[in-house]
Structures are given as C-alpha cells and as structure tokens.
C-alpha positions in Angstrom: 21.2 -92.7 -14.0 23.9 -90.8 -15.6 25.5 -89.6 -12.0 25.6 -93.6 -11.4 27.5 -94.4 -14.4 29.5 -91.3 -14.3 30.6 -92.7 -10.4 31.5 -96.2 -11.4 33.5 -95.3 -14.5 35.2 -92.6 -12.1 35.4 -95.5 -9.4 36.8 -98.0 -12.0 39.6 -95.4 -13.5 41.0 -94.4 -10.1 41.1 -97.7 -8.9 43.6 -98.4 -12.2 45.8 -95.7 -10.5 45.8 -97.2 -7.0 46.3 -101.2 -8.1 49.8 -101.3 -9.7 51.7 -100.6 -6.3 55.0 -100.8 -5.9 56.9 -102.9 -3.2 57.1 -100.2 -1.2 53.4 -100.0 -0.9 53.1 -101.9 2.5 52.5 -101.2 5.7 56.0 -100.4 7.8 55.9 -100.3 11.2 58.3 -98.2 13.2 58.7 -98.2 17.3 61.3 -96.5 19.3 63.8 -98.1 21.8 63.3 -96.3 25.0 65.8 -96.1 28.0 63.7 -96.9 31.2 63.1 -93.5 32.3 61.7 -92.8 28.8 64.3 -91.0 26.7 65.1 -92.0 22.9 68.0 -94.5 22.5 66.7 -95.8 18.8 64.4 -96.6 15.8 63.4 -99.8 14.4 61.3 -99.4 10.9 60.6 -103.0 9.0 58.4 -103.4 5.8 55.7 -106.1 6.5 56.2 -107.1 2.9 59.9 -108.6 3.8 58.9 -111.2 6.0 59.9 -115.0 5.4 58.2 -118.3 5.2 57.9 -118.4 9.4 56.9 -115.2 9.8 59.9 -113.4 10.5 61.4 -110.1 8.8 64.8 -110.5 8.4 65.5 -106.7 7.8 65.1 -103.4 8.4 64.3 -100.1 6.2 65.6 -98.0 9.0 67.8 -98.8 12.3 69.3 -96.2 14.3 70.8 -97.2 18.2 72.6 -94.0 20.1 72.3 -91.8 17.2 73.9 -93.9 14.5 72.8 -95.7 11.5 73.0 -99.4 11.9 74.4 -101.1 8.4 75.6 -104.7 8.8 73.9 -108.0 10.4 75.1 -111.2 11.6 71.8 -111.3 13.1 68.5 -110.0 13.1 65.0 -111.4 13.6 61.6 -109.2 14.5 58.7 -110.7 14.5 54.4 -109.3 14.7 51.1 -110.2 15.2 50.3 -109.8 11.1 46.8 -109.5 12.2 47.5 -106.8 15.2 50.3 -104.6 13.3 49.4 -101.7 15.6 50.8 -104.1 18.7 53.9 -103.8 17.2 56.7 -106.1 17.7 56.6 -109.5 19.5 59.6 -110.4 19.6 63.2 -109.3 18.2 66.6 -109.9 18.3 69.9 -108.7 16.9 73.4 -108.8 16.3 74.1 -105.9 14.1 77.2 -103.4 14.0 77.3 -99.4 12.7 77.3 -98.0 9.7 81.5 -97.0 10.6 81.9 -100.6 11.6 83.5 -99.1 15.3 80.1 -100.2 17.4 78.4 -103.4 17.6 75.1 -104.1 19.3 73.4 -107.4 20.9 70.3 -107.0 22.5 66.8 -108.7 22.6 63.1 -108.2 22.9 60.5 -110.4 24.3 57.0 -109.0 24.9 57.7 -106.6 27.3 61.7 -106.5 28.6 64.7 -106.0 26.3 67.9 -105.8 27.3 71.0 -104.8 25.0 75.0 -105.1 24.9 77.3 -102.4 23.1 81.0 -103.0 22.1 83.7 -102.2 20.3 84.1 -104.5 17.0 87.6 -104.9 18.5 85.4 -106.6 21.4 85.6 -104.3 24.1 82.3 -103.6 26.7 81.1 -100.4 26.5 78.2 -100.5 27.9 75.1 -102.3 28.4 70.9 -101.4 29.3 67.6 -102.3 29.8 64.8 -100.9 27.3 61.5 -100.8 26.4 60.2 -100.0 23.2 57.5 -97.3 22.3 53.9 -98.0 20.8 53.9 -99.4 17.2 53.1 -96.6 14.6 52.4 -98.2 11.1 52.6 -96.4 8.0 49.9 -97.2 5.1 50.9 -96.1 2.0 49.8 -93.3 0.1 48.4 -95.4 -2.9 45.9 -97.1 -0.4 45.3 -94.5 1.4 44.4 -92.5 -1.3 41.7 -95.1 -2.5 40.5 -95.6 0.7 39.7 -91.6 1.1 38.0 -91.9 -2.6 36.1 -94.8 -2.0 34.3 -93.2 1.3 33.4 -90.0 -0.3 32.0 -91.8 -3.3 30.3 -94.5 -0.8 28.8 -90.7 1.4 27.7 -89.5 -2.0 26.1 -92.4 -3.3 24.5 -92.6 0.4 23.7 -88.9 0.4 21.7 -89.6 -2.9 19.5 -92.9 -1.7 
C-alpha cells in the first residue's frame, strides 16, 4: 500500500516537471537534400509547432544548401503528414537566398522529385540539379522523452509487483 502511494505521488511530482514545456518542446523533423548519386547537398530542420492554419510551416530552425546557412525568404512552404511525421516532407518549396546575401536558391519538392535553381542575387545562373531528399529523422524532446522513460519503468514496476 505504501509502495502504491509512494509511486503515484512520485508519478504526480515528475509529471509537474515534464508539463510546463517550452516551445521548443516539439517534435522537429530534419531530412537531408541528396544529389542523385547520394552525396549531401543540404539540411532542412522545421518545428511542427510553427505550422499555419492550412497546414503549412512557413519556416525553418535550420537550412543549409552547398554548405551555407540560408537566412532570408521570399518564399518558403513545407508541408507533412502531421499524423506520419516519420514520412517526412510532402511537399516543399522555396525561394530563399544566403546568409551573405551573394546566392539565391529556387527549387521544389513533390513526393518523390525535386529539382533546384542557384544564382547570383545579381541574377546570374549558376547552376542548377535534381535531388532527392533523405528519410525523415524527428527529434522528440527531452521533456517528453524523459516522462515517457519514467512512466514505462513505473508501468514494469507496478507490473512486476501484480
């Protein structure tokens, strides 16, 4: 009796611990852009939590294309399967420019082609390409995660002792 009371005032205290989250505390998924034959060309990494009132997340935590950071946007859409984050994106599509402001980027991505444009701001071509991006890799925050670990050993131990 006193073990069970002793678990759901333990249960109750770190549960106050894992509640007030900050915005940070959701899921961000991150996929690569791949050339064709497989090499890294980028990183895409959106917070779920920064999506609009269609669905869409109009921004990024972290965008890198040819090993630079991207910084500004006239454009930028991705959107996912909220109840599949794991199959990643669904659809994306950008306009976006360097951190230096001396590269911009177009490109798109629809299920399984994407295609992208790099030029100068000036408006020069540089160069364009095909890619693919990589599987979907979501980050769950350490808040929840930590719960989630606490609650199965106290669920094994309370299962242990029926």
């Amino acid at each position: 009796m006193l073990k069970s009371i002793l678990f759901a005032v333990a249960t109750v205290v770190l549960s106050s611990f894992a509640l007030p989250q900050t915005a940070q505390a959701t899921p961000i998924i991150t996929q690569d852009f791949l050339f064709e034959d497989g090499s890294l060309l980028g990183t895409l990494s959106v917070d779920i939590n920064n999506i609009d009132e269609e669905g869409n997340v109009l921004e990024w935590e972290v965008f890198q294309l040819f090993g630079v950071d991207i910084a500004f946007a006239a454009l930028f859409v991705a959107e996912f399967d909220p109840s599949d984050l794991f199959a990643g994106f669904s659809f994306l599509t950008f306009d976006v420019s360097d951190v230096g402001n001396i590269l911009a980027f177009q490109g798109f991505w629809d299920t399984d082609f994407g295609y992208m444009d790099v030029f100068t701001t000036a408006g020069d071509f540089v160069v364009d390409t095909n890619f693919v991006l990589s599987a979907a890799s979501v980050n769950v925050p350490e808040p929840g995660t930590m719960f989630l670990l606490l609650a199965s050993v106290g669920g094994l131990l309370l299962r242990r002792r029926v």
